[in-house]
PyMOL Python script that loads the backbone (N, CA, C, O; Angstrom):
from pymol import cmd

cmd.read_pdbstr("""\
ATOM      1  N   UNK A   1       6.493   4.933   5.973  1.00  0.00           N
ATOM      2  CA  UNK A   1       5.343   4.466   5.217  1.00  0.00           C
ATOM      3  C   UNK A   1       4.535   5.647   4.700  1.00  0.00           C
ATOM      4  O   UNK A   1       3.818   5.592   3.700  1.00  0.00           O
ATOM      5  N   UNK A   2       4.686   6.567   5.356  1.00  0.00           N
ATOM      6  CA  UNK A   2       3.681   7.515   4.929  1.00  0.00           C
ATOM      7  C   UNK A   2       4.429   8.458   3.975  1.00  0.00           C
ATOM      8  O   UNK A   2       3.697   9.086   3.210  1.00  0.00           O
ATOM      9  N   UNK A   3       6.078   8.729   3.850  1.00  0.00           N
ATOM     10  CA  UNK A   3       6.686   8.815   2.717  1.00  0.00           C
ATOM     11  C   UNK A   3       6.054   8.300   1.809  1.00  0.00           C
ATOM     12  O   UNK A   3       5.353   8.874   0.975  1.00  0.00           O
ATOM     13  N   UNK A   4       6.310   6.970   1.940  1.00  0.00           N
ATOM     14  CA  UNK A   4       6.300   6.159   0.625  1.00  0.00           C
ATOM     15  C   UNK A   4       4.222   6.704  -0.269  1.00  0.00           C
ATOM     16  O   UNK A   4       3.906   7.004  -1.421  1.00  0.00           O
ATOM     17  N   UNK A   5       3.361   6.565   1.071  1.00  0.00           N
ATOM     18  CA  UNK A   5       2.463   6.629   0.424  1.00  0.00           C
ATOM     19  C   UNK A   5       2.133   8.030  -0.331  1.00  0.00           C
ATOM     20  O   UNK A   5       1.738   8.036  -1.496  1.00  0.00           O
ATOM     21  N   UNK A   6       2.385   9.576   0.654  1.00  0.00           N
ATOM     22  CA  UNK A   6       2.360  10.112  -0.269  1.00  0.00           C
ATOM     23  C   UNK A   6       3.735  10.282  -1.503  1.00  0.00           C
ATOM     24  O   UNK A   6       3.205  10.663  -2.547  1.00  0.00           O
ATOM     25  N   UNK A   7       4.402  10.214  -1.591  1.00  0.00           N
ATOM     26  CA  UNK A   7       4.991   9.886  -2.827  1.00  0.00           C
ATOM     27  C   UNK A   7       4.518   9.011  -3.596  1.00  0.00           C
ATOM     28  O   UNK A   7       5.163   9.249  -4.618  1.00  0.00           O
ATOM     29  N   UNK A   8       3.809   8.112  -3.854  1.00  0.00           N
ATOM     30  CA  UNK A   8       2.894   7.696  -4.844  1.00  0.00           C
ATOM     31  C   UNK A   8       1.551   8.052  -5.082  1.00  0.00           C
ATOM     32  O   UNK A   8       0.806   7.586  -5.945  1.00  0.00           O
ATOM     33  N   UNK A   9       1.244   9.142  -4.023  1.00  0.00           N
ATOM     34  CA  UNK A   9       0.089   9.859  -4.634  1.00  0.00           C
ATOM     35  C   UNK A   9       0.543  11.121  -5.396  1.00  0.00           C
ATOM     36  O   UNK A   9      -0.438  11.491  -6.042  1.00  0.00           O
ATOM     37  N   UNK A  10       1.488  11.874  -5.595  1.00  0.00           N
ATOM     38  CA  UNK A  10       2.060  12.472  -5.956  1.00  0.00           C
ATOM     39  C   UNK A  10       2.316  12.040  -7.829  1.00  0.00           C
ATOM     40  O   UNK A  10       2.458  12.780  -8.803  1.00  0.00           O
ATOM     41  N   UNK A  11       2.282  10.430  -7.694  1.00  0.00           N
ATOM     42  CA  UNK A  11       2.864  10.143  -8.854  1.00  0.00           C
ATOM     43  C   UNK A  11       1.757  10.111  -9.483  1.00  0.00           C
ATOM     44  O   UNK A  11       1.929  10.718 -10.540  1.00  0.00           O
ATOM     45  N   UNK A  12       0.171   9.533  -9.366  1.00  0.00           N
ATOM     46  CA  UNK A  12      -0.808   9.750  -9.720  1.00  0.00           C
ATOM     47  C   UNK A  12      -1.122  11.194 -10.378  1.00  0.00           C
ATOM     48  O   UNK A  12      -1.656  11.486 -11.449  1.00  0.00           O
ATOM     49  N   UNK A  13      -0.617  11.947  -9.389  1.00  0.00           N
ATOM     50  CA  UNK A  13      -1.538  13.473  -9.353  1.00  0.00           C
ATOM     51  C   UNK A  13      -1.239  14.088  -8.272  1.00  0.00           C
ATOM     52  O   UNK A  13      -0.830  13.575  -7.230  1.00  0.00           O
ATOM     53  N   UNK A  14      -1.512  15.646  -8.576  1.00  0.00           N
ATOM     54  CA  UNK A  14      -1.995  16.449  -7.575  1.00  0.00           C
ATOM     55  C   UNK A  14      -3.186  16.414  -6.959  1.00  0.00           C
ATOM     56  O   UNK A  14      -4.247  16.252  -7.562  1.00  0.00           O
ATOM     57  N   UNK A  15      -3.020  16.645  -5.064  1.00  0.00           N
ATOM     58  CA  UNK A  15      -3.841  16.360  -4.426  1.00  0.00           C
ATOM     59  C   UNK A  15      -4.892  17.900  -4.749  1.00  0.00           C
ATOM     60  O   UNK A  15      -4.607  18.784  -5.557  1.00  0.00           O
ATOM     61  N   UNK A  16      -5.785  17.863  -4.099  1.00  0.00           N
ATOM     62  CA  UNK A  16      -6.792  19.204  -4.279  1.00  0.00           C
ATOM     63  C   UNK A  16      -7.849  19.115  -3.321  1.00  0.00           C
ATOM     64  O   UNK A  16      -8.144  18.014  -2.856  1.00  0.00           O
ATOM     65  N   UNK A  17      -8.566  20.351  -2.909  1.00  0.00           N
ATOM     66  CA  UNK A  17      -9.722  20.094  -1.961  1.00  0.00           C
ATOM     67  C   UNK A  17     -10.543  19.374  -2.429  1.00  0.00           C
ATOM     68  O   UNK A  17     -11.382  18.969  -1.625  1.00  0.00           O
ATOM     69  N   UNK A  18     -10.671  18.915  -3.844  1.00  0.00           N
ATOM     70  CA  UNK A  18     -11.906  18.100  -4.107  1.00  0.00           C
ATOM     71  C   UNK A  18     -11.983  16.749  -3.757  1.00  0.00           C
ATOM     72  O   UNK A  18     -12.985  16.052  -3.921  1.00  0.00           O
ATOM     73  N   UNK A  19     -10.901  16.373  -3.263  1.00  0.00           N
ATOM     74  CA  UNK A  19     -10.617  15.314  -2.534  1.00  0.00           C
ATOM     75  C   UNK A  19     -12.057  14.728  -1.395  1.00  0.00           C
ATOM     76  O   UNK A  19     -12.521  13.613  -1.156  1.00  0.00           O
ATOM     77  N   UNK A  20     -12.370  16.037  -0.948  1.00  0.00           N
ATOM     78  CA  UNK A  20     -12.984  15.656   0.244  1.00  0.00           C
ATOM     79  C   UNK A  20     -14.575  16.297  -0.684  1.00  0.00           C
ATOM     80  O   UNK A  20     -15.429  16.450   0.189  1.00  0.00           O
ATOM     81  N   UNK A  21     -14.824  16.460  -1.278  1.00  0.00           N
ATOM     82  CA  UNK A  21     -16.217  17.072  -1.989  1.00  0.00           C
ATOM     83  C   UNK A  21     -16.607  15.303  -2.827  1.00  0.00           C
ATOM     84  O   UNK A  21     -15.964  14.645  -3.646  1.00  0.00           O
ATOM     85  N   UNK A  22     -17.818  15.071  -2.189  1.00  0.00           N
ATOM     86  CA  UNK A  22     -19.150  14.151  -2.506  1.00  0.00           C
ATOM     87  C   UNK A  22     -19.059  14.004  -4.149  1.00  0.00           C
ATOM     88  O   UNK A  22     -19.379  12.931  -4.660  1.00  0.00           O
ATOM     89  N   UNK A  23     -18.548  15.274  -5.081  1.00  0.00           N
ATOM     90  CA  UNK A  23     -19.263  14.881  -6.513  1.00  0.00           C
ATOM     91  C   UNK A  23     -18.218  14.053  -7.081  1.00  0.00           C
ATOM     92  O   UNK A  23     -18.377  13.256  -8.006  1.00  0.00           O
ATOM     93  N   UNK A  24     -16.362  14.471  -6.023  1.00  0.00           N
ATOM     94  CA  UNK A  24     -15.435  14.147  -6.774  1.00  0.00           C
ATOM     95  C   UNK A  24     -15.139  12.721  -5.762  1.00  0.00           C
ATOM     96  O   UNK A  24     -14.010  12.666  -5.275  1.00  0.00           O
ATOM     97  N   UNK A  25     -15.877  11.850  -5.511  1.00  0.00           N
ATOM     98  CA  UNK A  25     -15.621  10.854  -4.549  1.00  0.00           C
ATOM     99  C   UNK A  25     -15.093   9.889  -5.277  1.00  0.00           C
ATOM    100  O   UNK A  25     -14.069   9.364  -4.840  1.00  0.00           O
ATOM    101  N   UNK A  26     -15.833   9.278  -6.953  1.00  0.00           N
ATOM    102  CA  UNK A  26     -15.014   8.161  -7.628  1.00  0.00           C
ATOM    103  C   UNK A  26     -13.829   8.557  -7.710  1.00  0.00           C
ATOM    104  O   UNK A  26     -13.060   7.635  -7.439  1.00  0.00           O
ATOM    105  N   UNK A  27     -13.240   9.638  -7.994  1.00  0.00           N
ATOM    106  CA  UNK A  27     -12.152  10.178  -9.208  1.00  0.00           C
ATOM    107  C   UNK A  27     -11.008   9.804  -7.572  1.00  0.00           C
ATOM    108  O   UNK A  27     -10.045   9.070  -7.794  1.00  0.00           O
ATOM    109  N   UNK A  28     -11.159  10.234  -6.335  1.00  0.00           N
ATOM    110  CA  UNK A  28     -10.920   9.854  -4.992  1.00  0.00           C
ATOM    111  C   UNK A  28     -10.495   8.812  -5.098  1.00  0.00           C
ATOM    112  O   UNK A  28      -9.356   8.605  -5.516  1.00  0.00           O
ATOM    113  N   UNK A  29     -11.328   7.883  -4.739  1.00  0.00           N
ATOM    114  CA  UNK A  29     -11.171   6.195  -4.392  1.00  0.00           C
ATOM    115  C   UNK A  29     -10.436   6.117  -5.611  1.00  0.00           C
ATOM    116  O   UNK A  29      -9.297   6.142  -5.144  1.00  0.00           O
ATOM    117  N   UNK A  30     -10.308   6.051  -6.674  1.00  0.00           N
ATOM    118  CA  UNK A  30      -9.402   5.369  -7.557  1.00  0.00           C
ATOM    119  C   UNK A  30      -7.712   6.459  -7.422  1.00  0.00           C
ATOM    120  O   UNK A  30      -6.599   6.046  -7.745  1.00  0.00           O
ATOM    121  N   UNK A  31      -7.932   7.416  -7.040  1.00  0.00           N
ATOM    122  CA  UNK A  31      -6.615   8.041  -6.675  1.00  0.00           C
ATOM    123  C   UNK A  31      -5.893   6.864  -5.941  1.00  0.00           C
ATOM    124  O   UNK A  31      -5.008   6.079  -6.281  1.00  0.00           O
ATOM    125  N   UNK A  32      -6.856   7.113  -4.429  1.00  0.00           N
ATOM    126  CA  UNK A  32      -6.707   6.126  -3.662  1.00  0.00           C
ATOM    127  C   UNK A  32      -5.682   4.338  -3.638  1.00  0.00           C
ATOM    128  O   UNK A  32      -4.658   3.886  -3.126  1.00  0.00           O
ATOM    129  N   UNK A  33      -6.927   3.823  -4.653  1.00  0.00           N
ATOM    130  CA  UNK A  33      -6.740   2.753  -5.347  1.00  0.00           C
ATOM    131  C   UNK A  33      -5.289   2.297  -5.779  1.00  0.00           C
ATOM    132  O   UNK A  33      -4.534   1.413  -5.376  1.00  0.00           O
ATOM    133  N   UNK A  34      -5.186   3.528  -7.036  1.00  0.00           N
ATOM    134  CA  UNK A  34      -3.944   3.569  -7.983  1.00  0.00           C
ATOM    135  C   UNK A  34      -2.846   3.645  -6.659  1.00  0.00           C
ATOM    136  O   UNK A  34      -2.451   2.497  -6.457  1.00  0.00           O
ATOM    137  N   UNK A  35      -2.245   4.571  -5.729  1.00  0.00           N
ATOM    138  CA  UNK A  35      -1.779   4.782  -4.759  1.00  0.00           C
ATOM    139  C   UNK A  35      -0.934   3.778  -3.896  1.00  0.00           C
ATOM    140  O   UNK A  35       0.248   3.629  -3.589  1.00  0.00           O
ATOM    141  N   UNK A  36      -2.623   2.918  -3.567  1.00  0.00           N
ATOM    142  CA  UNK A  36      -2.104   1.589  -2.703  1.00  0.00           C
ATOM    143  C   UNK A  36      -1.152   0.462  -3.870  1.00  0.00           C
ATOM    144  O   UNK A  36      -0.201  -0.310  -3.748  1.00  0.00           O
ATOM    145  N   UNK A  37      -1.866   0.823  -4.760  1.00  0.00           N
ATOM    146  CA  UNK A  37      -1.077  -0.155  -5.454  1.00  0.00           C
ATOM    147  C   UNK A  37       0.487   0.115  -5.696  1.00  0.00           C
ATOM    148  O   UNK A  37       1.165  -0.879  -5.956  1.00  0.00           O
ATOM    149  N   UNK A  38       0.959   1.038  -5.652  1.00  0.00           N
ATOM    150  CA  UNK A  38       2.244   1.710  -6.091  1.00  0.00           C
ATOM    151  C   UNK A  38       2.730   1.057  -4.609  1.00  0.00           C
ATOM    152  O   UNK A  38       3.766   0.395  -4.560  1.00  0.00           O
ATOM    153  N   UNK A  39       1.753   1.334  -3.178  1.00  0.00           N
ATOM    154  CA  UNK A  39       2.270   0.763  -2.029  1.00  0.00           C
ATOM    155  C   UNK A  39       2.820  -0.468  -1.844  1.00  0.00           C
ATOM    156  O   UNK A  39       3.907  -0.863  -1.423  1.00  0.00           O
ATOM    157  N   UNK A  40       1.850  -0.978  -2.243  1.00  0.00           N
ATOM    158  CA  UNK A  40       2.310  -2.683  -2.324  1.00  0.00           C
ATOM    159  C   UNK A  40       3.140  -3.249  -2.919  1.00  0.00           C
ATOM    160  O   UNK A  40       3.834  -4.148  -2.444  1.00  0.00           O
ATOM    161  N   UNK A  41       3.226  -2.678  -4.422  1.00  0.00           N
ATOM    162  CA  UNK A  41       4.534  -3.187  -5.241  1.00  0.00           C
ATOM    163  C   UNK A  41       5.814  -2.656  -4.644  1.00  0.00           C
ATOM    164  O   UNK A  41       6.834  -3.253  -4.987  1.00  0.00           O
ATOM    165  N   UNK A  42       5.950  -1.593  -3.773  1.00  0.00           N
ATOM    166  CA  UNK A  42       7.074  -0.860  -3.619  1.00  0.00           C
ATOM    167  C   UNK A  42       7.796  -1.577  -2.327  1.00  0.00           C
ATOM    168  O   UNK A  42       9.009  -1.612  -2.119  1.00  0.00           O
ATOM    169  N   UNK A  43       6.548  -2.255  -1.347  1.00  0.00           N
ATOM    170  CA  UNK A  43       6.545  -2.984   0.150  1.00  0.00           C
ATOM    171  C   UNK A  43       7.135  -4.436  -0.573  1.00  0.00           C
ATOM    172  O   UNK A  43       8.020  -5.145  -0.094  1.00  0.00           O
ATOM    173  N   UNK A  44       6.396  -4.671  -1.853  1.00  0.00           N
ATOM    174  CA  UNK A  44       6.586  -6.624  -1.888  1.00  0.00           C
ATOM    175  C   UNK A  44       8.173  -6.701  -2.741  1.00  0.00           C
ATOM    176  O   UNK A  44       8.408  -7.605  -3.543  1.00  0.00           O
ATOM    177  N   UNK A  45       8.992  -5.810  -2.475  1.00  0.00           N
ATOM    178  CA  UNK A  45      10.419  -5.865  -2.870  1.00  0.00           C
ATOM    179  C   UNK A  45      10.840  -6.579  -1.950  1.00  0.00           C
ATOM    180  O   UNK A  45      10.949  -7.800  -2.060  1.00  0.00           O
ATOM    181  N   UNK A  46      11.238  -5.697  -0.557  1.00  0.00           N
ATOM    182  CA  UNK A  46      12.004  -5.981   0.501  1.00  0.00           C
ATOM    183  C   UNK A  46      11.228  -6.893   1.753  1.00  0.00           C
ATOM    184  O   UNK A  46      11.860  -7.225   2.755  1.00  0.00           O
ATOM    185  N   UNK A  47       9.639  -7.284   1.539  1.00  0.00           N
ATOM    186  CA  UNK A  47       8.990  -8.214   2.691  1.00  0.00           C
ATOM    187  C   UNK A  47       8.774  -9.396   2.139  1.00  0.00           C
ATOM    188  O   UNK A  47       8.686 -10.370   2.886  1.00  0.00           O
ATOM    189  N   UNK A  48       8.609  -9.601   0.343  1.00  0.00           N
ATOM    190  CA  UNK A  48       8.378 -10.817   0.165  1.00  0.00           C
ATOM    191  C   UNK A  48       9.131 -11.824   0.872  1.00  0.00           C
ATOM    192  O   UNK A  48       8.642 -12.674   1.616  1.00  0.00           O
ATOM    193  N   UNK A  49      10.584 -11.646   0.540  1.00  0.00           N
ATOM    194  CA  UNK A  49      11.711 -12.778   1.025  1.00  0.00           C
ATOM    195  C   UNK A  49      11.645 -12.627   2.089  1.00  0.00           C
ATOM    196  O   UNK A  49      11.832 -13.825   2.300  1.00  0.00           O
ATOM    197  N   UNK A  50      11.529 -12.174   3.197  1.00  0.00           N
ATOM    198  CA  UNK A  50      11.125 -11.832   4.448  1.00  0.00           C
ATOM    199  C   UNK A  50      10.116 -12.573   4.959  1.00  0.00           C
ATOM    200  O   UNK A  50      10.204 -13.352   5.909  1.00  0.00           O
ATOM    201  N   UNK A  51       9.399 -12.384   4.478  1.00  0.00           N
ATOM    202  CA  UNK A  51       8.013 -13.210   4.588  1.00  0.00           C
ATOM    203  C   UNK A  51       8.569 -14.717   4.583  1.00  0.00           C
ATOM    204  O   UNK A  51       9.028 -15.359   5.527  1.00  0.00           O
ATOM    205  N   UNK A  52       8.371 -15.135   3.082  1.00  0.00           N
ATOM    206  CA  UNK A  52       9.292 -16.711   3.048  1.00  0.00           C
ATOM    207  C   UNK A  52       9.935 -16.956   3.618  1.00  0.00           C
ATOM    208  O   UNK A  52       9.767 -18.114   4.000  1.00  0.00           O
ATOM    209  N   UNK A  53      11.346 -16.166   4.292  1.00  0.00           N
ATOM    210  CA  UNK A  53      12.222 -16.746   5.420  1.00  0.00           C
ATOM    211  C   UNK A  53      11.369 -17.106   6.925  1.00  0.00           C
ATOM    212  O   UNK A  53      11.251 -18.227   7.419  1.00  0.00           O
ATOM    213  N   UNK A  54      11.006 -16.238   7.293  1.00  0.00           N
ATOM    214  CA  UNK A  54      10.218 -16.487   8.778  1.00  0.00           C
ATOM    215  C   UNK A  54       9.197 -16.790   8.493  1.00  0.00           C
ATOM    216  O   UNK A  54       8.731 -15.925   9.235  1.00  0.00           O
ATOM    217  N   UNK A  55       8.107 -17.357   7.978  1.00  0.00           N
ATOM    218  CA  UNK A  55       6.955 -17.365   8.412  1.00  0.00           C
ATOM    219  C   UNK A  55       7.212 -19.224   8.673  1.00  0.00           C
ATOM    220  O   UNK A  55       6.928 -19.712   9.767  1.00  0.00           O
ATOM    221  N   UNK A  56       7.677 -19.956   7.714  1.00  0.00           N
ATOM    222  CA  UNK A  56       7.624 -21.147   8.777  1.00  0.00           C
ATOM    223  C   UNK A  56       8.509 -21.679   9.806  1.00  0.00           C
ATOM    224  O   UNK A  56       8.625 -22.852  10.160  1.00  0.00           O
ATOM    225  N   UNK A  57       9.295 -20.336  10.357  1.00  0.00           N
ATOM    226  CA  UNK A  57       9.635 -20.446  11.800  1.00  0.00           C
ATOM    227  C   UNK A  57       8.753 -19.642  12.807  1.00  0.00           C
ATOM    228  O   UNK A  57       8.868 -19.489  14.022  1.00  0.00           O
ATOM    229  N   UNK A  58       8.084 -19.304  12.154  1.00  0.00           N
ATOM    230  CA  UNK A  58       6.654 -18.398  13.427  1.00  0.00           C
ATOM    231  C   UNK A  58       5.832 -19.541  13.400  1.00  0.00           C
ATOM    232  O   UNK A  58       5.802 -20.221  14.425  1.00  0.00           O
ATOM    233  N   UNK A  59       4.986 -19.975  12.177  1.00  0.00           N
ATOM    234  CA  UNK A  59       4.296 -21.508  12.323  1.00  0.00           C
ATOM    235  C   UNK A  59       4.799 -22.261  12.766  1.00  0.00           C
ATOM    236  O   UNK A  59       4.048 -22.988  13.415  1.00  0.00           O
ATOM    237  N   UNK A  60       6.017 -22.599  12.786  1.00  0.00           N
ATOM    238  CA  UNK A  60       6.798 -23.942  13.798  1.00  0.00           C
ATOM    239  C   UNK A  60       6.641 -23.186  15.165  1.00  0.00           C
ATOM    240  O   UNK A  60       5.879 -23.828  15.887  1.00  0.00           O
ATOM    241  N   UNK A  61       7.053 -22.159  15.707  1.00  0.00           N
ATOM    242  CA  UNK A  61       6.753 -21.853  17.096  1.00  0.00           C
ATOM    243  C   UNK A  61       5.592 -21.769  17.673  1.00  0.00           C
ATOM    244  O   UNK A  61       5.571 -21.776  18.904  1.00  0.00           O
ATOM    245  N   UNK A  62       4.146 -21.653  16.805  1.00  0.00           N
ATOM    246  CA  UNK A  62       2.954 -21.555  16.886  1.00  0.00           C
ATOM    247  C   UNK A  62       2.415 -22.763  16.946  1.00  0.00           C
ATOM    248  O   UNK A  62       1.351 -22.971  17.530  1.00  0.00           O
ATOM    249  N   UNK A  63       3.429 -24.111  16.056  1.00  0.00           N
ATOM    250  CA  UNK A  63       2.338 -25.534  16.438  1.00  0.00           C
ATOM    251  C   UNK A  63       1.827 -25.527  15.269  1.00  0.00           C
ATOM    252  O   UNK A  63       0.918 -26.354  15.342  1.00  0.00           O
ATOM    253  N   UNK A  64       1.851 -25.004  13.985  1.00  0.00           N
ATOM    254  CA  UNK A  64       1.530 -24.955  12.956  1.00  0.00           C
ATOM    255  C   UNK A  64       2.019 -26.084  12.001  1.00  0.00           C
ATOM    256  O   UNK A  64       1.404 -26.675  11.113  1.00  0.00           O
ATOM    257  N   UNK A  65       3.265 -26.210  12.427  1.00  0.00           N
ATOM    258  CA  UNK A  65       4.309 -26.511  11.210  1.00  0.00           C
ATOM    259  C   UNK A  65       4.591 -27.657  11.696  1.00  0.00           C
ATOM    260  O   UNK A  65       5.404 -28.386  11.128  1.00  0.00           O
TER     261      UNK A  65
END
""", "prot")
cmd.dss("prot")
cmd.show_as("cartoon", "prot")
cmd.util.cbc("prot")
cmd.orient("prot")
């Protein structure tokens, strides 16, 4: 996971000390931002169907279903 994440911060940009400096905090969080998102699309390949297969056999074992 932490591959994956920095390799999509990478794809954004280069990281830099201003990372951690107060003036450059928006330009940050949307690094950030952009980042997770590359995370999620890259995660909802191989967990979506995953997801759909088990989750209503975890709710059926839970009393859910």
């Amino acid at each position: 996971m932490q591959d994956l994440f920095k390799s999509n911060l990478e794809k954004v940009g280069q990281s830099s000390t201003d990372w951690f400096d107060p003036a450059a905090r928006d330009a940050a969080a949307r690094k950030t931002y952009m980042a997770m998102v590359e995370v999620l699309y890259d995660e909802r390949q191989p967990l979506l169907p995953l997801y759909r297969k088990y989750l209503p056999l975890i709710a059926a074992a839970m009393g859910h279903g």
